[in-house]
C-alpha positions as CSV (number, residue, x, y, z in Angstrom):
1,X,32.0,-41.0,-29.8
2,X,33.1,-37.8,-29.3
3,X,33.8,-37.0,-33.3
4,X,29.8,-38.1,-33.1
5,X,29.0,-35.4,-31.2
6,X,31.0,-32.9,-33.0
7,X,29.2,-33.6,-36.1
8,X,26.1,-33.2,-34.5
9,X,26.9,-30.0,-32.9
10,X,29.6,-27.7,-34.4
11,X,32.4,-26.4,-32.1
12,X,31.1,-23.1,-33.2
13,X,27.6,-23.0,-31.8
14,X,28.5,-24.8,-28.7
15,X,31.0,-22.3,-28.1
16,X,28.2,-20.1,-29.1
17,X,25.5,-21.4,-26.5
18,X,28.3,-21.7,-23.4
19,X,28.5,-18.1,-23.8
20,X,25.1,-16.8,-24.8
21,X,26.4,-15.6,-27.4
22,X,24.6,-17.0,-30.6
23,X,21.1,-17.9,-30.7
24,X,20.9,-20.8,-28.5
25,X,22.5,-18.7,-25.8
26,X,20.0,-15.9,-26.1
27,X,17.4,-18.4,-25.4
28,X,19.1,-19.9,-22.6
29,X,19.3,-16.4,-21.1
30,X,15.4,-15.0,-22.1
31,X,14.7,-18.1,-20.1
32,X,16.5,-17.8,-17.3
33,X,15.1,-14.6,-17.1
34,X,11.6,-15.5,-17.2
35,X,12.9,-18.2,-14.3
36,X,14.0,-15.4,-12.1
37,X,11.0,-13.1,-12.4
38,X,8.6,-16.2,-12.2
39,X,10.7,-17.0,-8.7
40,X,10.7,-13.4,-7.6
41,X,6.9,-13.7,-8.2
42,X,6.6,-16.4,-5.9
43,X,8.7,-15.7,-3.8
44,X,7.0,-12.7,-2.9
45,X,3.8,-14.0,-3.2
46,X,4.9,-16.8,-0.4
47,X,6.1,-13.6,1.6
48,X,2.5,-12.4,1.5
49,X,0.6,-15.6,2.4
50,X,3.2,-15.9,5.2
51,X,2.2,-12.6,6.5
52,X,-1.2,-12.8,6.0
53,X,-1.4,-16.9,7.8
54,X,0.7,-15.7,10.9
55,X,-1.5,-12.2,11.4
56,X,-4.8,-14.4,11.2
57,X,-4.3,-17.1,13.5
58,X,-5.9,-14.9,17.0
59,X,-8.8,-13.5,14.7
60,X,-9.6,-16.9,14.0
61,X,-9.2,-18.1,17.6
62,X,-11.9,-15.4,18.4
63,X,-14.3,-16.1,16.1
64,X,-14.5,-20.2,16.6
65,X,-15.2,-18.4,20.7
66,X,-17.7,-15.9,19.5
67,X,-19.5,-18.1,17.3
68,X,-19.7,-20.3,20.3
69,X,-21.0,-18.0,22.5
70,X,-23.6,-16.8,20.0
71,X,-24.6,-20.3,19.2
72,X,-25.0,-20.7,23.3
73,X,-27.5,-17.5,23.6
74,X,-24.8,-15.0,25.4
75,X,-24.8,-12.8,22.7
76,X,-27.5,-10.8,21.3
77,X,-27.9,-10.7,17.8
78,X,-28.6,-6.7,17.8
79,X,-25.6,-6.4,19.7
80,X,-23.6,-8.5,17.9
81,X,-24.6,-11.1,15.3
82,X,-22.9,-14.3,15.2
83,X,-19.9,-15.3,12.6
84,X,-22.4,-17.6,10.5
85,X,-25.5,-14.9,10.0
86,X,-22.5,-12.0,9.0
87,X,-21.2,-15.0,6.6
88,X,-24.2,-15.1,5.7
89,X,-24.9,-11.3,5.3
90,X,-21.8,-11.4,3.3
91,X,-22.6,-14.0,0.8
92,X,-25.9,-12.1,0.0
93,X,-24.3,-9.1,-0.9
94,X,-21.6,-11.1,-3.2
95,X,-24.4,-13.0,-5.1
96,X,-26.5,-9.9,-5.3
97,X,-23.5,-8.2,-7.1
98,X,-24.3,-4.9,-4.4
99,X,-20.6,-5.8,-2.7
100,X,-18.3,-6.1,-5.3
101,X,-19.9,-2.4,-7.2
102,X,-19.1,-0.6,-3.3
103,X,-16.2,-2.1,-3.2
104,X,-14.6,-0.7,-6.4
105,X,-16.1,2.5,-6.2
106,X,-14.1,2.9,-2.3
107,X,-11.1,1.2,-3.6
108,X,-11.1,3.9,-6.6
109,X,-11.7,6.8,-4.4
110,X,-8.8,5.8,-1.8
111,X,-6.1,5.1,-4.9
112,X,-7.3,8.6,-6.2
113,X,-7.0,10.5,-2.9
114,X,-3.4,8.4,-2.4
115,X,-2.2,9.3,-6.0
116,X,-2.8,12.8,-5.5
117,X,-2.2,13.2,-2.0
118,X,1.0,11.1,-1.7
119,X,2.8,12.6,-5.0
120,X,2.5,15.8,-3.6
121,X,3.8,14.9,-0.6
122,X,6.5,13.1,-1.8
123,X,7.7,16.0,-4.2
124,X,7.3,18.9,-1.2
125,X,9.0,16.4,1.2
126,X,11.6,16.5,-1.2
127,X,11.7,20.3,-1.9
128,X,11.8,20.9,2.0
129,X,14.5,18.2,2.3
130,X,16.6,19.3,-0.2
131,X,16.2,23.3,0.4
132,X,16.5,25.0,3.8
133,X,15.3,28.0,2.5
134,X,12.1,26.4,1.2
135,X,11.8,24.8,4.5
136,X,11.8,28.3,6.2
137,X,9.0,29.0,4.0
138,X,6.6,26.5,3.6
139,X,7.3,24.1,6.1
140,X,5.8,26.3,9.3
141,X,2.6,26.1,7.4
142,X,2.2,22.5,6.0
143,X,2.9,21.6,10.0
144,X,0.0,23.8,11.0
145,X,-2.7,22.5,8.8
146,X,-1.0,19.0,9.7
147,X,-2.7,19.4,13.1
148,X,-6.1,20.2,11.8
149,X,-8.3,17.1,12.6
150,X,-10.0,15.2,9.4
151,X,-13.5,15.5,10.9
152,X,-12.8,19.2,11.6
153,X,-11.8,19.7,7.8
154,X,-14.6,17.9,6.2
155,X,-17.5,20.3,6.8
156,X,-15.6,22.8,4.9
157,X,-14.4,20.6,2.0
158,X,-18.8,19.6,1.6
159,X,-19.1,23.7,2.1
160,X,-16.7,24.0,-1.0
161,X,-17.1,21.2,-3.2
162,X,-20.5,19.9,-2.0
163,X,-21.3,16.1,-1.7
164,X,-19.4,14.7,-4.9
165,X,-16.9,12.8,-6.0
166,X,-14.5,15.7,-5.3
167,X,-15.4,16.5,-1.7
168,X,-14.6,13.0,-1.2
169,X,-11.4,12.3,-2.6
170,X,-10.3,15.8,-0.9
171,X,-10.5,14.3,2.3
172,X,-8.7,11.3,1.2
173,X,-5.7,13.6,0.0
174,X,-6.0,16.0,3.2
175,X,-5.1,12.2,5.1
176,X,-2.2,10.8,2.8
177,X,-0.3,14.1,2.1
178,X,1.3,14.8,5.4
179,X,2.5,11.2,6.2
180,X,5.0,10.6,3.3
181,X,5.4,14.2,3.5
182,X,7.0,14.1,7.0
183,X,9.0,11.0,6.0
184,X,10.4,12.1,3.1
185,X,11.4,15.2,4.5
186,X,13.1,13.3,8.0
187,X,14.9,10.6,5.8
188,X,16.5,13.5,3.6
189,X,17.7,15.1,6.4
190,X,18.8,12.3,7.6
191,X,21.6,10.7,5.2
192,X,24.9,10.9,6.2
193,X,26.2,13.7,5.0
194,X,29.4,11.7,4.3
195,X,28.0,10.3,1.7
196,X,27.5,14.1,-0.2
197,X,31.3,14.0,0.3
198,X,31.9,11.5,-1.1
199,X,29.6,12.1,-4.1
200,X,31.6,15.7,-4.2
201,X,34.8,13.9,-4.8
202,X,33.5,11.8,-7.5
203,X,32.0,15.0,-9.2
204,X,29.0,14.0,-9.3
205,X,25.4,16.5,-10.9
206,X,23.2,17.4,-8.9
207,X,20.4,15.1,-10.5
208,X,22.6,11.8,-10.2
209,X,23.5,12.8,-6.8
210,X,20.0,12.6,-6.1
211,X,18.9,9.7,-8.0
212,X,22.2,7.6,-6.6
213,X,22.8,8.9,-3.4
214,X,20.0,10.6,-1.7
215,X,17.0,9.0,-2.8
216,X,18.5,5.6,-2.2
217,X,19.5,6.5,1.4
218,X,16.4,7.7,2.3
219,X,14.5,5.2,0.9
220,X,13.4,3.3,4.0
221,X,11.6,6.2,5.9
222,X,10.1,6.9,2.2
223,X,8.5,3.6,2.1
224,X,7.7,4.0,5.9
225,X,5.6,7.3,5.1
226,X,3.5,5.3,1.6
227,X,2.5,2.5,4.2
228,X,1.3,5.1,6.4
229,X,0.1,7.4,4.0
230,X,-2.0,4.3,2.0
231,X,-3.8,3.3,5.8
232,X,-5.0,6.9,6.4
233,X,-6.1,7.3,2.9
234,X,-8.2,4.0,3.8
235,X,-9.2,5.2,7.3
236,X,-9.9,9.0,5.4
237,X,-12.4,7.0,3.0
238,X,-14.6,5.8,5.7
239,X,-14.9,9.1,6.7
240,X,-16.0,10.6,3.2
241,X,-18.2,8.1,1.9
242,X,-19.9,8.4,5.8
243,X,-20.9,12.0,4.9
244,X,-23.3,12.3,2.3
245,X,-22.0,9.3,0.4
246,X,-24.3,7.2,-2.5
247,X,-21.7,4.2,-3.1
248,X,-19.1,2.3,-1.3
249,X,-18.4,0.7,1.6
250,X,-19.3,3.3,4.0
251,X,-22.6,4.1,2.2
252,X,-22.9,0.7,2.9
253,X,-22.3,0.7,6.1
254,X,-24.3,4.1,6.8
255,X,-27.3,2.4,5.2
256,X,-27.6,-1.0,7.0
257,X,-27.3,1.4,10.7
258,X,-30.4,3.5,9.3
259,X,-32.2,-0.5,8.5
260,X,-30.8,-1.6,11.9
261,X,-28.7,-4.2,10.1
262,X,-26.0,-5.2,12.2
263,X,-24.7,-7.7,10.3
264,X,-24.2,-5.9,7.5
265,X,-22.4,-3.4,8.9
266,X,-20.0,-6.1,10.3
267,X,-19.2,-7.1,7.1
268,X,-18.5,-3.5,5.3
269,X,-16.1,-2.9,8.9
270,X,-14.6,-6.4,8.0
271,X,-14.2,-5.5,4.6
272,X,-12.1,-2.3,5.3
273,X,-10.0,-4.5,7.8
274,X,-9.1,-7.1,5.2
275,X,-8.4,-4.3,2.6
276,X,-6.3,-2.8,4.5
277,X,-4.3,-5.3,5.8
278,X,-3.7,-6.8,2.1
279,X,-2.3,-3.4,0.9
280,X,-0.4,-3.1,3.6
281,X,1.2,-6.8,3.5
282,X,1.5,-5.7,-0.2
283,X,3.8,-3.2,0.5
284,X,5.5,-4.4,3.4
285,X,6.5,-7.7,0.9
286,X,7.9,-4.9,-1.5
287,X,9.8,-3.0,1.7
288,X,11.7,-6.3,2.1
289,X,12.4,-6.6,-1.5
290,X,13.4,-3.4,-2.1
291,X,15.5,-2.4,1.4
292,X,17.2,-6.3,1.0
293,X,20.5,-4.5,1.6
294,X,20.3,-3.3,4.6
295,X,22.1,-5.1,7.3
296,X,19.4,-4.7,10.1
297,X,17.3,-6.2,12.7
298,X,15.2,-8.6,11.3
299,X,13.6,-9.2,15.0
Protein backbone atom coordinates (compact mmCIF):
# COMPACT_ATOMS: atom_id res chain seq x y z
CA UNK A 1 0.00 0.00 0.00
CA UNK A 2 2.28 2.33 0.93
CA UNK A 3 4.72 1.73 -2.37
CA UNK A 4 1.00 2.81 -3.97
CA UNK A 5 1.12 5.90 -2.58
CA UNK A 6 4.69 6.62 -3.32
CA UNK A 7 4.04 6.15 -6.90
CA UNK A 8 1.32 8.32 -6.82
CA UNK A 9 3.03 11.10 -5.07
CA UNK A 10 6.80 11.40 -5.23
CA UNK A 11 8.80 11.65 -1.95
CA UNK A 12 10.06 14.84 -3.49
CA UNK A 13 6.92 16.84 -3.81
CA UNK A 14 5.49 15.65 -0.57
CA UNK A 15 8.52 16.73 0.98
CA UNK A 16 7.91 19.71 -1.07
CA UNK A 17 4.17 20.48 0.04
CA UNK A 18 5.08 19.57 4.10
CA UNK A 19 7.27 22.46 3.77
CA UNK A 20 5.76 24.95 1.46
CA UNK A 21 8.36 24.78 -0.40
CA UNK A 22 7.31 23.67 -4.06
CA UNK A 23 4.21 24.63 -5.59
CA UNK A 24 1.75 22.75 -3.64
CA UNK A 25 3.12 24.41 -0.62
CA UNK A 26 2.82 27.88 -1.90
CA UNK A 27 -0.79 27.14 -2.43
CA UNK A 28 -1.34 25.73 0.90
CA UNK A 29 0.18 28.91 2.24
CA UNK A 30 -1.72 31.76 -0.26
CA UNK A 31 -4.62 29.96 1.27
CA UNK A 32 -4.13 29.99 4.51
CA UNK A 33 -3.54 33.39 4.14
CA UNK A 34 -6.68 34.28 2.46
CA UNK A 35 -8.10 32.08 5.67
CA UNK A 36 -6.61 34.44 8.14
CA UNK A 37 -7.56 37.69 6.60
CA UNK A 38 -11.13 36.28 5.69
CA UNK A 39 -11.20 35.49 9.83
CA UNK A 40 -9.67 38.77 10.79
CA UNK A 41 -12.53 40.13 8.64
CA UNK A 42 -15.00 38.54 10.57
CA UNK A 43 -13.85 38.65 13.37
CA UNK A 44 -13.82 42.21 13.45
CA UNK A 45 -16.87 42.60 11.81
CA UNK A 46 -18.56 40.32 14.83
CA UNK A 47 -16.57 42.93 17.09
CA UNK A 48 -18.71 45.60 15.51
CA UNK A 49 -22.17 44.02 15.47
CA UNK A 50 -21.42 43.17 19.08
CA UNK A 51 -20.84 46.76 19.84
CA UNK A 52 -23.45 48.11 17.96
CA UNK A 53 -26.36 45.17 19.55
CA UNK A 54 -25.23 45.83 23.18
CA UNK A 55 -25.29 50.03 22.69
CA UNK A 56 -28.92 49.66 21.07
CA UNK A 57 -30.74 47.71 23.41
CA UNK A 58 -32.04 51.16 25.91
CA UNK A 59 -32.70 53.16 22.51
CA UNK A 60 -34.88 50.47 21.56
CA UNK A 61 -36.50 50.11 25.00
CA UNK A 62 -37.45 53.96 24.52
CA UNK A 63 -38.82 53.92 21.42
CA UNK A 64 -41.37 50.71 21.85
CA UNK A 65 -42.40 53.53 25.21
CA UNK A 66 -42.52 56.53 23.12
CA UNK A 67 -44.32 55.00 20.33
CA UNK A 68 -46.73 53.98 22.98
CA UNK A 69 -47.31 56.98 24.41
CA UNK A 70 -47.71 58.67 20.96
CA UNK A 71 -50.06 56.05 19.88
CA UNK A 72 -52.04 56.87 23.38
CA UNK A 73 -52.36 60.81 22.55
CA UNK A 74 -49.64 62.06 25.31
CA UNK A 75 -47.51 63.34 22.91
CA UNK A 76 -48.01 65.98 20.45
CA UNK A 77 -46.96 65.39 17.14
CA UNK A 78 -45.35 69.10 16.82
CA UNK A 79 -43.67 68.41 19.82
CA UNK A 80 -42.53 65.17 19.03
CA UNK A 81 -43.78 62.86 16.28
CA UNK A 82 -44.11 59.33 16.91
CA UNK A 83 -41.46 56.46 15.92
CA UNK A 84 -43.83 55.29 12.93
CA UNK A 85 -44.51 58.92 11.10
CA UNK A 86 -40.35 59.63 11.54
CA UNK A 87 -40.12 55.93 9.92
CA UNK A 88 -42.12 57.05 7.82
CA UNK A 89 -40.50 60.57 7.16
CA UNK A 90 -37.41 58.53 6.69
CA UNK A 91 -38.58 56.12 4.06
CA UNK A 92 -39.76 59.13 1.91
CA UNK A 93 -36.66 60.68 1.79
CA UNK A 94 -34.83 57.21 0.88
CA UNK A 95 -37.19 56.48 -2.06
CA UNK A 96 -37.16 60.07 -3.15
CA UNK A 97 -33.26 59.64 -3.43
CA UNK A 98 -33.12 63.50 -1.46
CA UNK A 99 -31.34 61.31 1.76
CA UNK A 100 -28.80 59.34 0.41
CA UNK A 101 -27.41 62.83 -2.02
CA UNK A 102 -27.26 64.89 1.76
CA UNK A 103 -25.84 62.18 3.17
CA UNK A 104 -22.72 61.91 0.92
CA UNK A 105 -22.24 65.31 0.48
CA UNK A 106 -21.89 65.63 4.87
CA UNK A 107 -20.09 62.48 4.94
CA UNK A 108 -17.53 64.03 2.29
CA UNK A 109 -17.25 67.26 3.98
CA UNK A 110 -16.50 65.69 7.55
CA UNK A 111 -13.69 63.03 5.94
CA UNK A 112 -12.27 66.36 4.22
CA UNK A 113 -12.19 68.53 7.30
CA UNK A 114 -10.79 65.18 9.35
CA UNK A 115 -8.08 64.49 6.53
CA UNK A 116 -6.87 67.87 6.69
CA UNK A 117 -7.42 68.70 10.19
CA UNK A 118 -6.18 65.54 11.83
CA UNK A 119 -2.85 65.14 9.57
CA UNK A 120 -1.88 68.37 10.70
CA UNK A 121 -2.40 67.62 13.97
CA UNK A 122 -0.93 64.58 14.10
CA UNK A 123 2.39 65.88 12.44
CA UNK A 124 2.55 69.19 14.91
CA UNK A 125 1.72 66.82 17.85
CA UNK A 126 4.57 65.09 16.74
CA UNK A 127 6.91 68.12 16.16
CA UNK A 128 5.99 69.49 19.75
CA UNK A 129 6.52 65.98 21.19
CA UNK A 130 9.61 65.30 19.81
CA UNK A 131 11.20 69.01 20.20
CA UNK A 132 11.09 71.09 23.35
CA UNK A 133 12.22 73.94 21.71
CA UNK A 134 9.39 73.84 19.07
CA UNK A 135 7.15 73.36 22.03
CA UNK A 136 8.37 76.70 23.51
CA UNK A 137 7.43 78.16 20.35
CA UNK A 138 4.36 77.08 18.97
CA UNK A 139 2.69 75.32 21.52
CA UNK A 140 1.58 78.63 23.76
CA UNK A 141 -0.28 79.56 20.63
CA UNK A 142 -2.02 76.37 19.20
CA UNK A 143 -3.38 76.14 23.12
CA UNK A 144 -4.81 79.65 22.76
CA UNK A 145 -6.78 79.34 19.67
CA UNK A 146 -7.64 75.82 21.21
CA UNK A 147 -9.97 77.74 23.59
CA UNK A 148 -11.67 79.77 20.97
CA UNK A 149 -15.30 78.35 20.76
CA UNK A 150 -16.46 76.78 17.09
CA UNK A 151 -19.51 79.11 16.97
CA UNK A 152 -17.29 82.11 17.86
CA UNK A 153 -14.87 81.14 14.88
CA UNK A 154 -17.38 80.53 12.22
CA UNK A 155 -18.58 84.10 11.49
CA UNK A 156 -15.11 84.85 10.62
CA UNK A 157 -14.28 81.78 8.51
CA UNK A 158 -18.00 82.90 6.25
CA UNK A 159 -16.26 86.65 6.57
CA UNK A 160 -13.13 84.99 4.80
CA UNK A 161 -14.18 82.34 2.60
CA UNK A 162 -17.87 83.19 2.25
CA UNK A 163 -20.59 80.35 2.20
CA UNK A 164 -18.74 77.61 0.13
CA UNK A 165 -17.46 74.55 0.25
CA UNK A 166 -14.37 76.00 1.88
CA UNK A 167 -15.91 77.97 4.73
CA UNK A 168 -17.35 74.71 5.60
CA UNK A 169 -14.75 72.24 5.66
CA UNK A 170 -12.61 75.09 7.66
CA UNK A 171 -14.74 74.66 10.44
CA UNK A 172 -14.61 71.03 10.30
CA UNK A 173 -10.58 71.23 10.44
CA UNK A 174 -10.72 74.10 13.22
CA UNK A 175 -12.75 70.98 15.36
CA UNK A 176 -10.42 67.81 14.54
CA UNK A 177 -6.94 69.58 14.72
CA UNK A 178 -6.58 70.09 18.33
CA UNK A 179 -7.84 66.68 19.62
CA UNK A 180 -5.22 64.29 18.01
CA UNK A 181 -3.02 67.22 18.39
CA UNK A 182 -3.18 67.15 22.25
CA UNK A 183 -2.93 63.37 22.25
CA UNK A 184 -0.25 62.98 20.17
CA UNK A 185 1.72 65.42 21.89
CA UNK A 186 0.72 63.86 25.71
CA UNK A 187 1.44 60.12 24.56
CA UNK A 188 4.98 61.37 23.27
CA UNK A 189 5.81 62.78 26.30
CA UNK A 190 4.71 60.11 27.87
CA UNK A 191 6.89 56.92 26.91
CA UNK A 192 9.14 55.77 29.25
CA UNK A 193 12.05 57.21 28.69
CA UNK A 194 13.68 53.80 29.43
CA UNK A 195 12.85 52.71 26.49
CA UNK A 196 15.10 55.69 24.49
CA UNK A 197 17.82 53.85 26.61
CA UNK A 198 17.46 51.21 25.64
CA UNK A 199 17.04 52.13 21.94
CA UNK A 200 20.59 54.17 22.72
CA UNK A 201 22.29 50.96 23.51
CA UNK A 202 21.17 49.13 20.51
CA UNK A 203 22.34 52.23 18.37
CA UNK A 204 19.46 52.78 16.97
CA UNK A 205 18.70 56.27 13.99
CA UNK A 206 16.73 58.55 14.83
CA UNK A 207 14.00 57.57 12.17
CA UNK A 208 13.82 53.81 13.47
CA UNK A 209 13.77 55.00 16.92
CA UNK A 210 10.73 56.63 15.95
CA UNK A 211 9.02 54.24 13.82
CA UNK A 212 9.95 51.28 16.49
CA UNK A 213 9.95 52.74 19.63
CA UNK A 214 8.02 55.98 20.00
CA UNK A 215 5.32 55.76 17.70
CA UNK A 216 4.46 52.31 18.89
CA UNK A 217 4.42 53.41 22.59
CA UNK A 218 2.33 56.23 22.05
CA UNK A 219 0.05 54.69 19.99
CA UNK A 220 -2.96 54.26 22.35
CA UNK A 221 -3.45 58.03 23.21
CA UNK A 222 -2.90 58.52 19.26
CA UNK A 223 -5.81 56.48 18.51
CA UNK A 224 -7.65 58.05 21.58
CA UNK A 225 -7.18 61.63 19.91
CA UNK A 226 -8.56 60.18 15.91
CA UNK A 227 -11.72 58.89 17.88
CA UNK A 228 -12.10 62.12 19.26
CA UNK A 229 -10.91 64.06 16.57
CA UNK A 230 -13.48 62.05 13.86
CA UNK A 231 -16.69 62.95 16.58
CA UNK A 232 -15.93 66.66 16.57
CA UNK A 233 -15.32 66.76 12.95
CA UNK A 234 -18.97 65.15 12.86
CA UNK A 235 -20.40 67.42 15.59
CA UNK A 236 -18.25 70.57 13.51
CA UNK A 237 -20.34 69.56 10.31
CA UNK A 238 -23.64 70.18 11.84
CA UNK A 239 -22.46 73.39 12.58
CA UNK A 240 -21.28 74.35 8.90
CA UNK A 241 -23.83 72.96 6.87
CA UNK A 242 -26.33 74.91 9.63
CA UNK A 243 -24.94 78.29 8.39
CA UNK A 244 -25.57 79.09 5.02
CA UNK A 245 -25.58 75.48 3.86
CA UNK A 246 -27.37 74.14 0.24
CA UNK A 247 -26.76 70.22 0.84
CA UNK A 248 -26.47 67.76 3.59
CA UNK A 249 -27.82 66.78 6.54
CA UNK A 250 -28.00 69.97 8.32
CA UNK A 251 -29.43 71.82 5.24
CA UNK A 252 -31.69 69.19 5.80
CA UNK A 253 -32.47 69.65 8.93
CA UNK A 254 -32.41 73.63 8.62
CA UNK A 255 -35.01 73.33 5.96
CA UNK A 256 -37.67 70.96 7.50
CA UNK A 257 -37.51 73.68 10.96
CA UNK A 258 -38.32 76.69 8.34
CA UNK A 259 -41.48 73.92 6.83
CA UNK A 260 -42.23 73.14 10.53
CA UNK A 261 -41.32 69.52 9.79
CA UNK A 262 -40.62 67.82 12.89
CA UNK A 263 -40.20 64.66 11.69
CA UNK A 264 -37.89 65.33 9.43
CA UNK A 265 -35.73 66.88 11.45
CA UNK A 266 -35.77 63.80 13.72
CA UNK A 267 -34.55 61.80 11.17
CA UNK A 268 -31.44 64.15 9.87
CA UNK A 269 -30.57 64.30 14.15
CA UNK A 270 -30.99 60.36 14.01
CA UNK A 271 -28.98 60.19 11.01
CA UNK A 272 -25.93 62.08 12.61
CA UNK A 273 -26.41 59.78 15.77
CA UNK A 274 -26.09 56.50 13.83
CA UNK A 275 -23.16 57.95 11.74
CA UNK A 276 -21.43 58.64 14.33
CA UNK A 277 -21.66 55.91 16.46
CA UNK A 278 -20.73 53.47 13.26
CA UNK A 279 -17.37 55.45 12.81
CA UNK A 280 -16.77 55.43 16.11
CA UNK A 281 -17.47 51.40 16.69
CA UNK A 282 -15.28 51.42 13.51
CA UNK A 283 -12.51 52.57 15.10
CA UNK A 284 -12.85 51.45 18.40
CA UNK A 285 -12.93 47.54 16.61
CA UNK A 286 -9.55 48.70 15.07
CA UNK A 287 -8.20 50.16 18.72
CA UNK A 288 -8.66 46.53 19.87
CA UNK A 289 -6.96 45.13 17.02
CA UNK A 290 -4.28 47.21 16.80
CA UNK A 291 -3.42 47.80 20.92
CA UNK A 292 -4.02 43.66 21.28
CA UNK A 293 -0.82 43.72 23.24
CA UNK A 294 -1.33 45.54 25.84
CA UNK A 295 -1.97 43.81 29.10
CA UNK A 296 -4.78 46.08 30.44
CA UNK A 297 -8.17 46.40 31.91
CA UNK A 298 -10.53 45.06 29.73
CA UNK A 299 -13.38 46.13 32.40
Amino acid sequence: MSNSIEAIVPPQVATEAEHGTGPAGQERVVRSGAARRKWRLSKLAAVVLKDIAIGAAIPVILLIFWQIAASAGYISPMFMPSPGSILQAFWTLVTSGNLLHHLLVSMGRAGLGFLIGGTAGLLLGLLNGLFRKAQYLLDPSIQVLRLVPHLAIAPLIILWFGFGETSKIAIIVTGSFFPLYINTFLGIRNVDNKLFEVASILGFSPLKRLIRLIIPASLPDILIGVRISLAVSWIGLVVAELIGSRSGIGFLINEAKQNSETSIIFVGIIIFAVIGKLIDSFMKSFESRWLNWRDSYKG
